[in-house]
ZAKE-819135 format. One line per field, with one value per residue (C-alpha): residue number from 1; residue in one letter; chain; z, y, x. Coordinates in steps of 0.001 Angstrom, whole numbers. Example, Ala and Ser with C-alpha at 12.3 -4.5 7.8 and 13.67 -1.06 7.14 Angstrom:
ZAKE-819135
nr 1 2
rest A S
kette A A
w 7800 7140
v -4500 -1060
u 12300 13670
END
This chain:
ZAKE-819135
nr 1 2 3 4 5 6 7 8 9 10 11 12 13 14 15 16 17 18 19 20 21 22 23 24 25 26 27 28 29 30 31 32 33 34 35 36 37 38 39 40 41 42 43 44 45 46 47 48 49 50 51 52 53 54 55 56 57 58 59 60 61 62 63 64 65 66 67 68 69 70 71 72 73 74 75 76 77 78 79 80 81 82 83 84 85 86 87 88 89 90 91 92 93 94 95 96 97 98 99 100 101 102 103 104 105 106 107 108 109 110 111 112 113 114 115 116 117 118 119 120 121 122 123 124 125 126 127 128 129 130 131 132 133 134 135 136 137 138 139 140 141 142 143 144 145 146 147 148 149 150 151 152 153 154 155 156 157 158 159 160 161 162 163 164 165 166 167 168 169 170 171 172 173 174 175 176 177 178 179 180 181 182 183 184 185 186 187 188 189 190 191 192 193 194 195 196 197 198 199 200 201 202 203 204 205 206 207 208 209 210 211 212 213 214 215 216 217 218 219 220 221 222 223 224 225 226 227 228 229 230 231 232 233 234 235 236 237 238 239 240 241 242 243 244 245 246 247 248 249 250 251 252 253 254 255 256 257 258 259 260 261 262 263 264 265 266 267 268 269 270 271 272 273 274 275 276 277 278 279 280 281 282 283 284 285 286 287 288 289 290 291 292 293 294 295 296 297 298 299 300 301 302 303 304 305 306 307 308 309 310 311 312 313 314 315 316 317 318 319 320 321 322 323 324 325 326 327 328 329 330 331 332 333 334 335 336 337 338 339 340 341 342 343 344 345 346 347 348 349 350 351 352 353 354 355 356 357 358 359 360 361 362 363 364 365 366 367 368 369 370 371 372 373 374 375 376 377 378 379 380 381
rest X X X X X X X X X X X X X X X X X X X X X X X X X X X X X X X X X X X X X X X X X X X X X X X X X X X X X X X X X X X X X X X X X X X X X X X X X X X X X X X X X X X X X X X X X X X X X X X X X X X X X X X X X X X X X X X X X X X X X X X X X X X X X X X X X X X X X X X X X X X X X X X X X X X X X X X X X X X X X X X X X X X X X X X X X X X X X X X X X X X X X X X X X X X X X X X X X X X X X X X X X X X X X X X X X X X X X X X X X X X X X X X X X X X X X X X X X X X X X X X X X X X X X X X X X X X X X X X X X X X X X X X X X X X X X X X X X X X X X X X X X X X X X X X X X X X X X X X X X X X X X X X X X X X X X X X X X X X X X X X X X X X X X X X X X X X X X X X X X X X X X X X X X X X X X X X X X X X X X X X X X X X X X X X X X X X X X X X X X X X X X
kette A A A A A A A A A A A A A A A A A A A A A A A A A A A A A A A A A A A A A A A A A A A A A A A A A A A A A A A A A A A A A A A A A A A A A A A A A A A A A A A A A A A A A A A A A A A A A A A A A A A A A A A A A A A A A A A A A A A A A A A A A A A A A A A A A A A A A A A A A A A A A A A A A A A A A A A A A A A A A A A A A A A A A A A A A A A A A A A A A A A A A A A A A A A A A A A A A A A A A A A A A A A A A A A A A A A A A A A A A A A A A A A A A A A A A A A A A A A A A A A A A A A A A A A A A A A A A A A A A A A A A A A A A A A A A A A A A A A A A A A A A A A A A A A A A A A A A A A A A A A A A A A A A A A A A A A A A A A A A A A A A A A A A A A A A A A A A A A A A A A A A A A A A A A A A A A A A A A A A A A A A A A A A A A A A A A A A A A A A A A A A
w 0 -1322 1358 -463 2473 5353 8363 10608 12622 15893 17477 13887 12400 8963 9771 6462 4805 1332 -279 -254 4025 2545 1236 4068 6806 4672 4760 8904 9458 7601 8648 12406 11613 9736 11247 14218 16561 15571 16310 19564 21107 19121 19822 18901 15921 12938 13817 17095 15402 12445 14992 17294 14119 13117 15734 16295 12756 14006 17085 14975 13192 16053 17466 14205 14123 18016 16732 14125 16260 18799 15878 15250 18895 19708 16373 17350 20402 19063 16321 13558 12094 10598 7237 7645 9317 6758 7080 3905 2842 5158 8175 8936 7536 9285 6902 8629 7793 8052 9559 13561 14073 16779 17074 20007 18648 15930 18489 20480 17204 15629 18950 20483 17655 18874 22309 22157 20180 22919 25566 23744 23517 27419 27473 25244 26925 30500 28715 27712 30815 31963 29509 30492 33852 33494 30671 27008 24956 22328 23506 24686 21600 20073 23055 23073 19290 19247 21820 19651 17110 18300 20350 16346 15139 17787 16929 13713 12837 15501 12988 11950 8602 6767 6627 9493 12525 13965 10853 12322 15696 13697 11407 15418 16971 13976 13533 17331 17767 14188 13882 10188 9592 5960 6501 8926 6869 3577 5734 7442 3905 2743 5505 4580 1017 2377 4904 1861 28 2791 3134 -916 -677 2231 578 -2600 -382 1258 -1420 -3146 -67 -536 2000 -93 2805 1193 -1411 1011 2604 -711 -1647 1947 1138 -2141 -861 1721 -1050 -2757 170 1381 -2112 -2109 702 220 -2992 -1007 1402 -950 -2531 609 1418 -2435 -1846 1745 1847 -1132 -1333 -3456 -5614 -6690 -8538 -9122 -12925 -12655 -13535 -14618 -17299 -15549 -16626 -14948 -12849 -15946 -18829 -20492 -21139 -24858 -24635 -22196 -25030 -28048 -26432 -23977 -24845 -28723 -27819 -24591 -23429 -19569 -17909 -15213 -15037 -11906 -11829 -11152 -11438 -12940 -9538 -9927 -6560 -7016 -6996 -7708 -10169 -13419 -14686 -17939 -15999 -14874 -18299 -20219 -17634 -19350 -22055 -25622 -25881 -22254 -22834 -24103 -21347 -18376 -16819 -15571 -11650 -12075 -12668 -10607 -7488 -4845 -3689 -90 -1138 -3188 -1523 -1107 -273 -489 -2426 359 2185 2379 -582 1985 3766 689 -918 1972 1825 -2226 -1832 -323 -2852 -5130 -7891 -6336 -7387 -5632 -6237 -5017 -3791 -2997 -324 -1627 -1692 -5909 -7802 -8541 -9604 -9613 -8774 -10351 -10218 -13846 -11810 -9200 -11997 -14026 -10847 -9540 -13067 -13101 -9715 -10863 -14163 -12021 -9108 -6737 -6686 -6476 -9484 -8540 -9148 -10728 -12792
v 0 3357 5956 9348 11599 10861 11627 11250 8392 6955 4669 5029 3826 5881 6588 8182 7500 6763 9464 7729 8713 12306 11072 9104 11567 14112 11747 10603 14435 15461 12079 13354 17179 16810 14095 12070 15071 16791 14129 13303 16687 19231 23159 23834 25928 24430 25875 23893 20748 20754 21872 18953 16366 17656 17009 13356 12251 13123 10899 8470 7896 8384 5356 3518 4868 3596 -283 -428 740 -1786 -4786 -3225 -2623 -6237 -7238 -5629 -7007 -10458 -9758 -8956 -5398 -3140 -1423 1364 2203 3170 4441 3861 3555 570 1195 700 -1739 -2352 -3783 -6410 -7519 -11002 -13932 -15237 -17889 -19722 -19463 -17608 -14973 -15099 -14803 -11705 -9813 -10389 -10081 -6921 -4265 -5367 -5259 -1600 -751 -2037 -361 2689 1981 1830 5398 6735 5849 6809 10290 10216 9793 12388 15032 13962 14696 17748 18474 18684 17096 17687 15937 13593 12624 12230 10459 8120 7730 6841 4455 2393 2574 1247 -1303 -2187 -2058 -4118 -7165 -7159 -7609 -10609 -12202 -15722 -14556 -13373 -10995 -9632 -9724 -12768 -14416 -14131 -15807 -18470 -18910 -19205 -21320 -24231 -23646 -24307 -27386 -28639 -27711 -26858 -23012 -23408 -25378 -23229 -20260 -21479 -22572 -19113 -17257 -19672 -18957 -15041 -15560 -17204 -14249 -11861 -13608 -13629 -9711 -9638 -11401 -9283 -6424 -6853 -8035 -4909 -2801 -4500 -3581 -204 484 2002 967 -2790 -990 -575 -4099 -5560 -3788 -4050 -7874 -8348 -6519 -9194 -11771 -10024 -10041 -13148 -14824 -12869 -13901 -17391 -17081 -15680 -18131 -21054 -19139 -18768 -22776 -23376 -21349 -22573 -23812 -22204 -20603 -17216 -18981 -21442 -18501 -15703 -15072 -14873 -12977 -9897 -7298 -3874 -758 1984 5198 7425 5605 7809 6766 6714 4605 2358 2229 1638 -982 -2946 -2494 -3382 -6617 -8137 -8696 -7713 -4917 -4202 -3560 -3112 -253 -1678 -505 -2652 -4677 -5302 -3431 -2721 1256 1137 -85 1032 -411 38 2072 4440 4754 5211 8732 10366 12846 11875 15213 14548 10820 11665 14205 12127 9154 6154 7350 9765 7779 5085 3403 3974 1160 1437 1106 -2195 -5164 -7224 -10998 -13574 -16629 -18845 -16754 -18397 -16792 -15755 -13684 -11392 -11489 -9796 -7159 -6681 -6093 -2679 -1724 627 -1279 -5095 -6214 -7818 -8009 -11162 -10362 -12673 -13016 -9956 -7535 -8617 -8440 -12555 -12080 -10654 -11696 -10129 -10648 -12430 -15025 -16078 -15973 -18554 -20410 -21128 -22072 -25038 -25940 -26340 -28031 -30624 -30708 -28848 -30316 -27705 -28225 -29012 -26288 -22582 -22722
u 0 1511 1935 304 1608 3967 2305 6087 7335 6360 8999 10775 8184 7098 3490 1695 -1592 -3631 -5340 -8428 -8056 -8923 -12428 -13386 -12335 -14723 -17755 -16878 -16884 -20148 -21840 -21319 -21807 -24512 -26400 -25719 -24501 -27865 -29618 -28186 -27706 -29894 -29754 -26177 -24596 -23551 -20421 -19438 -21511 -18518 -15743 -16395 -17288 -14018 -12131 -13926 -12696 -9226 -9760 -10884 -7666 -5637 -7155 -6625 -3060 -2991 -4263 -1550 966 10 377 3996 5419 4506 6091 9127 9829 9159 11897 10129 11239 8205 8596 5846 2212 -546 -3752 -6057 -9641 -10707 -8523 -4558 -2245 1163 3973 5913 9550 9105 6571 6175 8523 6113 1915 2538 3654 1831 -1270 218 1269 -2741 -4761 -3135 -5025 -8470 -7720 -6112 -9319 -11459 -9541 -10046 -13880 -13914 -12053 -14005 -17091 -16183 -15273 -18734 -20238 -17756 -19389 -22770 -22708 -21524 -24089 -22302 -24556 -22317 -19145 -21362 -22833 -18923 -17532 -20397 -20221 -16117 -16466 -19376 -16730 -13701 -16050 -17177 -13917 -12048 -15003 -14882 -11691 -11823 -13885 -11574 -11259 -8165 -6663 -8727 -6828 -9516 -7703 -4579 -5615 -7095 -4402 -2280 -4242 -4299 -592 -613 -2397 -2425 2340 1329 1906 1025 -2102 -3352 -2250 -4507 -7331 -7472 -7415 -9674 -12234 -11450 -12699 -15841 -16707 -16013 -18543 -20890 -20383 -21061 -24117 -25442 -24567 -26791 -29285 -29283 -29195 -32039 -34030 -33178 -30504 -27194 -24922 -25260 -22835 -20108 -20886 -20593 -17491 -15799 -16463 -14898 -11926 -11606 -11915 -9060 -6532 -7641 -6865 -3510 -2816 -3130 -1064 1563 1405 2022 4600 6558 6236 7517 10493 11590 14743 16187 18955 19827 22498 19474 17550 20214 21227 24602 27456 25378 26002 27893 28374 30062 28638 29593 28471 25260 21752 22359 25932 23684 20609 23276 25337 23056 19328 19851 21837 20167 16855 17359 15828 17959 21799 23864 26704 30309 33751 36612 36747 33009 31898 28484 27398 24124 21498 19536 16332 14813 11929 14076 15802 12417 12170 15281 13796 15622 17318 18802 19992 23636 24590 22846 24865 23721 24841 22211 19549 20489 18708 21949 23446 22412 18367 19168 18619 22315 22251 25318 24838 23740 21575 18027 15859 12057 14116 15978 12451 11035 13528 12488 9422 10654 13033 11969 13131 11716 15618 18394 22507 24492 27632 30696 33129 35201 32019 32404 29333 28317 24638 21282 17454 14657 11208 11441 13921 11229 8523 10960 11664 8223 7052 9259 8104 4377 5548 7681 4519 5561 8945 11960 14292 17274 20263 19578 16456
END
């Protein structure tokens, strides 16, 4: 999930959100301005109705902000490093590093959100009471309507579907008593793609009756059969490529050019001759410096390509993935999937450039394994 604006860090954690936060803060806001806090506690100005809906929205996300955080801290301290926090149209996601190495943490990492979300209910409703007896309706109404909504949130994303965080606990609890991971991983997405469909169904039920919020329920759904699916793909992707190595998927000894070479030298003597789409930059002791992509060469304006070098364009070398030959090929994938460029560069002993994995490499790779059933080729594919 792309982060449209960085909201800071928290713990050094990069905390920023989707744009799509923008439209639904704007309907929370003017929901409760317009509508429930009028309803609730009628008399006041439209003024202080839209000053405290405002400020209600913001509490809103701070408590999804405070769920995801939760998810990552615990993550953390179970050894499990955490790209980024980011809020988006149906909540928070928090990008982990890597997987639980036991069910129990598993468990902790999943259940923590929902119980942060329900302590936050409680607050929120003692505030409430708070406000009451001292007679703001207004507050009242917003304190009263936060805690129904992180009391909401917390339970429904204990629901034992993935990827809702009740997936998670499920997916812990059969890894616990069952010693599968994968299993339990598969029959927890599975179980998220029937909820989704459920939530589909009741949707378009709903909307046939006339109520437009089936529209959301049916959408809501099919996102759930969407992750769900992905991440079940992901899952049996992981369990194909356990236990291989980096040297069994890197193509090796890659084409290098150096820092200065330009765009156009790069075009006449590279792009017209090979079919790769990503070249590493190397002096003559093949040190990697950095990396080039056909993407990035495609950005360089025609007029521009014979006075722009290659180190100019280039991802640096300290934001491309590195991995040694034998390193164990999960992990360097992880640490891919947040490169800008999704590439790795092998390195030897000597810090000498040996290979490269792209995303065509795992493609190739996992194509072979469903051709031979699921059996790893032996050696490089």
């Amino acid at each position: 999930m792309e982060q449209s604006v960085k909201l800071g860090k928290l713990w050094g954690i990069p905390i920023g959100m989707h744009w799509s936060v923008a439209v639904i803060f704007f309907l929370i806001a003017w929901e409760l301005s317009a509508l429930v806090l009028p309803a609730d506690a009628a008399g006041s100005s439209q003024a202080w109705y839209w000053t405290v809906g405002i400020v209600t929205a913001v509490l809103f996300y701070l408590g999804l902000v405070a769920h995801e955080a939760a998810h990552a801290v615990v993550a953390r301290r179970n050894g499990i490093g955490v790209r980024r926090i980011t809020l988006w149209l149906f909540g928070g996601v928090s990008e982990l590093e890597g997987e639980a190495l036991t069910p129990g943490a598993d468990f902790r990492i999943a259940v923590v959100g929902p119980i942060v979300s329900f302590v936050l209910s409680g607050v929120f409703a003692l505030l409430a009471a708070l406000a009451a007896s001292a007679g703001s309706l207004v507050p009242e109404a917003a304190l009263g309507w936060l805690a129904w909504m992180n009391l909401l949130l917390g339970g429904f994303n204990l629901i034992p579907a993935s990827p809702l965080d009740g997936g998670r606990v499920l997916r812990a609890a059969l890894w616990r008593f069952g010693g599968d991971r994968t299993r339990a991983a598969v029959i927890a997405s599975r179980t998220g793609v029937g909820f989704g469909y459920l939530m589909v169904g009741a949707g378009v039920l709903f909307f046939i009756s006339g109520y437009l919020i089936g529209l959301w329920f049916a959408f809501l759904g099919w996102f759930l059969v969407s992750a769900a699916r992905s991440e079940e793909g992901a899952t049996v992707i992981r369990s194909t490529l356990a236990g291989v190595r980096v040297r069994d998927i890197m193509t090796p000894d890659p084409i290098c050019f150096e820092a200065a070479t330009t765009v156009s030298e790069l075009i006449e003597e590279a792009l017209q001759r090979h079919h790769y789409t990503s070249f590493p930059l190397a002096g003559a002791d093949r040190r990697p410096t950095g990396l080039v992509t056909l993407s990035r060469v495609r950005r360089v304006p025609p007029d521009s390509r014979q006075s722009t070098s290659l180190a100019a364009i280039s991802t640096p070398l300290a934001q491309v993935p590195l991995a040694r030959p034998d390193d164990p090929l999960p992990g360097m994938l992880e640490r891919m999937q947040a490169s800008p460029d999704g590439r790795a560069l092998v390195i030897g002993d000597d810090g000498e450039l040996v290979g490269i994995v792209s995303p065509s490499d795992i493609s190739r790779y996992l194509q072979l394994c469903m051709l031979r059933g699921s059996r790893r080729p032996a050696g490089r594919a």
